[in-house]
N, C-alpha and C positions, 0 to 999 in steps of 0.2 A: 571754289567754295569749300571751305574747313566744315568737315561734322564736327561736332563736339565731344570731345570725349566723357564717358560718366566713371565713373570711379566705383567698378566694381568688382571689385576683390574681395572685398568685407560679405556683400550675398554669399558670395561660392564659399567662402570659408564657412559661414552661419551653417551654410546645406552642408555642407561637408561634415561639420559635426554633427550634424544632426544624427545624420545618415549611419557614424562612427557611433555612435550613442545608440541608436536603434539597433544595429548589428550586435552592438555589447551586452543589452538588454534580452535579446531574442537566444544570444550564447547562454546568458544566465538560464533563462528558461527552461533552455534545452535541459540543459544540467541539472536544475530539480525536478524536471519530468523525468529524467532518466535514473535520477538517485530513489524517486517516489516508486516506478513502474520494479526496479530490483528490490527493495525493501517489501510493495507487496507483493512479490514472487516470492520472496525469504518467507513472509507470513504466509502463504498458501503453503506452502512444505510442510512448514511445523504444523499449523492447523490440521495436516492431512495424515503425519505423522501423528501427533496427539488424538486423529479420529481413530487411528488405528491402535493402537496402545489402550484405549477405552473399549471399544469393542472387545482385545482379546480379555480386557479384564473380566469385562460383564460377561462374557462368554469362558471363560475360568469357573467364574464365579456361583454361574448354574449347574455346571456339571459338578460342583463339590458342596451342593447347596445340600442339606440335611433335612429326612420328613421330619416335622414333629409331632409328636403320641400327644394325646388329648389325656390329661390325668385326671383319676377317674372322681376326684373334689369339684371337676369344673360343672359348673350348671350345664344342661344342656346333654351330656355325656352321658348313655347306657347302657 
């Protein structure tokens, strides 16, 4: 008694793509999660860099900060 045979070549190719297709997609992925994760480490630098550059300004800024005299036309003043 003969089995019959089915003619299946055309499945395993279909899965096979697939499978070459999901690998492809999952590579891309990777690749803008890893391009995303260094762009905002770049942004965490500067931002940390720019807190500190602000601070010394502000902190410049008080220690050369001037009193001002109350002139004695202003309301108020005795």
């Amino acid at each position: 008694m003969k089995i019959p045979r089915f003619n299946r070549s055309r499945p395993h190719r279909q899965s096979g793509s697939a499978v070459l297709l999901f690998i492809t997609l999952l590579a891309i992925m990777l690749m803008l999660i890893t391009a995303n994760s260094s762009a905002l480490l770049h942004l965490h630098r500067e931002l940390k860099l720019l807190d500190q550059r602000q601070i010394k300004r502000l902190n410049a800024s008080q220690t050369n900060a001037t009193t001002t005299a109350i002139s004695p036309g202003q309301p108020g003043s005795k």
